[in-house]
C-alpha positions, -999 to +999 in steps of 0.1 A: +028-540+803+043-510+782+083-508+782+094-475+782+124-488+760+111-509+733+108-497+703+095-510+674+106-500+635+089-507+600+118-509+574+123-516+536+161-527+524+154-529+489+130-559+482+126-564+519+102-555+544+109-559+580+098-553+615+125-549+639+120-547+677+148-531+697+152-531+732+172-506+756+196-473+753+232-469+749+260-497+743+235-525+748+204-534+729+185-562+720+176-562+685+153-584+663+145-583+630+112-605+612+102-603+577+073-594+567+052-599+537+053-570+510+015-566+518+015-564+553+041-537+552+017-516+529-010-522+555+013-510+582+029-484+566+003-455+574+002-460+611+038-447+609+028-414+593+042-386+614+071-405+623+093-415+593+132-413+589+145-416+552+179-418+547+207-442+526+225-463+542+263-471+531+283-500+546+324-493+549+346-522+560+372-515+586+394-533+606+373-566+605+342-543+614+319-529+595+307-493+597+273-480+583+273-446+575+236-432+572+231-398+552+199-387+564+173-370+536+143-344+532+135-330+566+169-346+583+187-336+550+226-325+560+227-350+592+254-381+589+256-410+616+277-438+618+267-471+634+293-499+643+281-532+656+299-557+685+296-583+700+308-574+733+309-540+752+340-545+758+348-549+721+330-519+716+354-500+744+387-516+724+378-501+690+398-475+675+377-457+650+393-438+622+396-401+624+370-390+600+345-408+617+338-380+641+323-380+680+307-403+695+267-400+701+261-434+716+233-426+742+224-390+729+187-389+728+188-361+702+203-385+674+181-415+683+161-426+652+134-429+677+135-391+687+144-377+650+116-397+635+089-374+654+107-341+647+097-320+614+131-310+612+161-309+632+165-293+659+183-261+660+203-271+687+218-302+672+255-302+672+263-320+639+304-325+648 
């Protein structure tokens, strides 16, 4: 049985190589994250071809939280997210972000990784503020 929203990563972070399964849209996901061998990420790796995000990823404490800022490179070059985890929705709906962190995009299809990954480039249409 195929979900419509699972979706299903292959990541390095430095010296590790992942698999992580997400589940859902919006506020509230289910996320998992197994290590893999070096190896079997190298075996993996081409069936992602046509569908690759690079970007660097920085990690900004805030107000007990912490707030990842991604700058997106080569065919996403000049696109910027921020991603800020909770444990709660309502948590999520009591945070007061800091002014230069911009609009929120939580639930906009057009910045999913997910959508991005399978674009060439981005979209003309894509409001970036």
């Amino acid at each position: 049985m195929a979900r419509k929203d699972l979706e299903i990563r292959l990541r390095r972070k430095g010296s590790q190589h992942v698999v992580t399964i997400k589940g859902g849209h919006g506020r509230r996901r289910l996320e998992e994250e197994v290590e893999i061998p070096k190896g079997s990420f190298r075996s993996l790796w081409p069936l992602t071809r046509g569908a690759r995000i690079t970007k660097r990823r920085y990690d900004i404490p805030y107000n007990g939280h912490k707030i990842e800022i991604d700058i997106y490179q080569e065919r996403h070059r000049g696109l910027v997210t921020a991603d800020i985890e909770f444990n709660s929705v309502r948590q999520s709906r009591d945070f007061q972000p800091p002014q230069w962190l911009g609009r929120e995009i939580t639930g906009v299809r057009q910045y999913a990784n997910e959508v991005l990954a399978r674009r060439q480039k981005l979209p003309a249409k894509l409001n970036r503020g």
